[in-house]
C-alpha positions as CSV (number, residue, x, y, z in Angstrom):
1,X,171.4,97.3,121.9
2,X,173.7,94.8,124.2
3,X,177.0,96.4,125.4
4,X,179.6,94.7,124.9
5,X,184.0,94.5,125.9
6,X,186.3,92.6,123.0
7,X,190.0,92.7,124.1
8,X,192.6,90.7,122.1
9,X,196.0,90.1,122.0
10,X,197.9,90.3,119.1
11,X,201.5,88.7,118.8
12,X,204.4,90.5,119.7
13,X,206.4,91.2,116.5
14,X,203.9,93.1,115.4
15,X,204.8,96.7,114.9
16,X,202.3,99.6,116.2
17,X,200.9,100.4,112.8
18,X,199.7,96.6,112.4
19,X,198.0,96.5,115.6
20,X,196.5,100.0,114.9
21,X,195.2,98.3,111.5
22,X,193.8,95.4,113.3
23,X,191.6,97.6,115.6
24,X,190.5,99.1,112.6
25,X,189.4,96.3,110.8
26,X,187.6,95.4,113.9
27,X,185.8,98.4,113.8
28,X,185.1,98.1,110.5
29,X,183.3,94.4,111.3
30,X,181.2,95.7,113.5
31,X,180.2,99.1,111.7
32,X,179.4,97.0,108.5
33,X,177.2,95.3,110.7
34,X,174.8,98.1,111.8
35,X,177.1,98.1,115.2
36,X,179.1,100.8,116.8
37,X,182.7,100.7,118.2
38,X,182.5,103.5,121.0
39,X,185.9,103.4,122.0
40,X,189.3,101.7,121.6
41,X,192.0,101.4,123.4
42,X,195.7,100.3,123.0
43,X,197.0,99.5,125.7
44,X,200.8,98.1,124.5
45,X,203.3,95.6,124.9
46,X,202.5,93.7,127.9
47,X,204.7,90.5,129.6
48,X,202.5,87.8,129.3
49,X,202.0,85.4,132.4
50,X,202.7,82.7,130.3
51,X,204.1,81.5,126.9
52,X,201.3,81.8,123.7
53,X,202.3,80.3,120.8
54,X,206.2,81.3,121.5
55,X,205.1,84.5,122.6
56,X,206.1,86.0,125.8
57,X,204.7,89.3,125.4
58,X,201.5,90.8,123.5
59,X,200.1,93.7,122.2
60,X,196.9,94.4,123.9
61,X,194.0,96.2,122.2
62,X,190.0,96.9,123.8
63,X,187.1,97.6,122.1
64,X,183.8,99.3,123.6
65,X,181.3,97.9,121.2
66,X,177.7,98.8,121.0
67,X,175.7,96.0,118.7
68,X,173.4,92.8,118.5
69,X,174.6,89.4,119.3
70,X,175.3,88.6,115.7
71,X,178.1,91.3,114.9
72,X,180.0,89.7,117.7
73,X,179.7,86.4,116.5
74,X,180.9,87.6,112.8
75,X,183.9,90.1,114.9
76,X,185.1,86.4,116.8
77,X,184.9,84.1,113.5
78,X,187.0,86.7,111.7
79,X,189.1,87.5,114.7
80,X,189.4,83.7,115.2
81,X,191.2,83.3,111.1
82,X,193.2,86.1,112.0
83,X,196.9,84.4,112.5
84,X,198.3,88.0,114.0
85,X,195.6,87.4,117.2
86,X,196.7,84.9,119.2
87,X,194.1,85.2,122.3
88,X,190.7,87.4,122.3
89,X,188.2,87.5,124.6
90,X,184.6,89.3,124.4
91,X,182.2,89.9,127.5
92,X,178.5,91.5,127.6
93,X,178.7,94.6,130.2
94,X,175.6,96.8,131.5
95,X,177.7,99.6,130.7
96,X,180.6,100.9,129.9
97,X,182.8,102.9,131.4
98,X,183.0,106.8,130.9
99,X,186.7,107.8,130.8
100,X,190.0,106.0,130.3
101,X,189.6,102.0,131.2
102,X,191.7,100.7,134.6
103,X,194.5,99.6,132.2
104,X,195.0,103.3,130.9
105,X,194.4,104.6,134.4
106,X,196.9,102.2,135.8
107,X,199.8,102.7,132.7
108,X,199.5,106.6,134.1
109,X,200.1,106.0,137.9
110,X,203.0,104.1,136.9
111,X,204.8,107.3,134.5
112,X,203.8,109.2,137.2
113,X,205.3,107.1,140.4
114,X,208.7,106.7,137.8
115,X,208.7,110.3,137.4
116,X,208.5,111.4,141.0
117,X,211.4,108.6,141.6
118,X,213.5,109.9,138.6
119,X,213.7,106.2,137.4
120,X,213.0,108.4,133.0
């Protein structure tokens, strides 16, 4: 089956729960679907480079998913209603990478760099 990367961004009055319950119902899309979610990823608050809808910050979420062509075009139309997402973005990969994605790997260079400096 295609591989495939869906990251959205979900507005930024959201509290962690609500974001954690919009991955899941993700999940849930594509699992109904005969697909497979292989791994998700929250990546948090982020400062956006730009204003979205009065937002200047976002939650940011990714999704490994493992289905047909279809599931994703059902996960977008649903993730498209969704008034809580305000940007998503879905891309086909060859495959996927093992491990924590840059973002994760990045967020944990940075404790660690803040930590050596004693900026905790």
């Amino acid at each position: 089956m295609p591989l495939y990367e869906h990251v959205f961004l979900a507005r930024q009055d959201l509290s962690q729960a609500q974001v954690d319950s919009l991955a899941a119902a993700a999940t849930e899309i594509v699992e109904q679907n005969q697909g497979k979610v292989t791994k998700t990823e929250t990546w948090g608050l982020k400062s956006l480079a730009y204003k979205i809808d009065r937002n200047r910050k976002a939650h940011f979420v990714m999704l490994n998913i493992d289905a047909p062509g279809n599931v994703v075009e059902e996960l977008e139309r649903q993730t498209r209603i969704n008034e809580d997402v305000i940007r998503y973005m879905t891309i086909r990969v060859d495959s996927h990478e093992d491990g924590p994605s840059v973002m994760m790997r990045k967020n944990e260079r940075d404790r660690k760099r803040r930590s050596e400096r004693g900026d905790d």
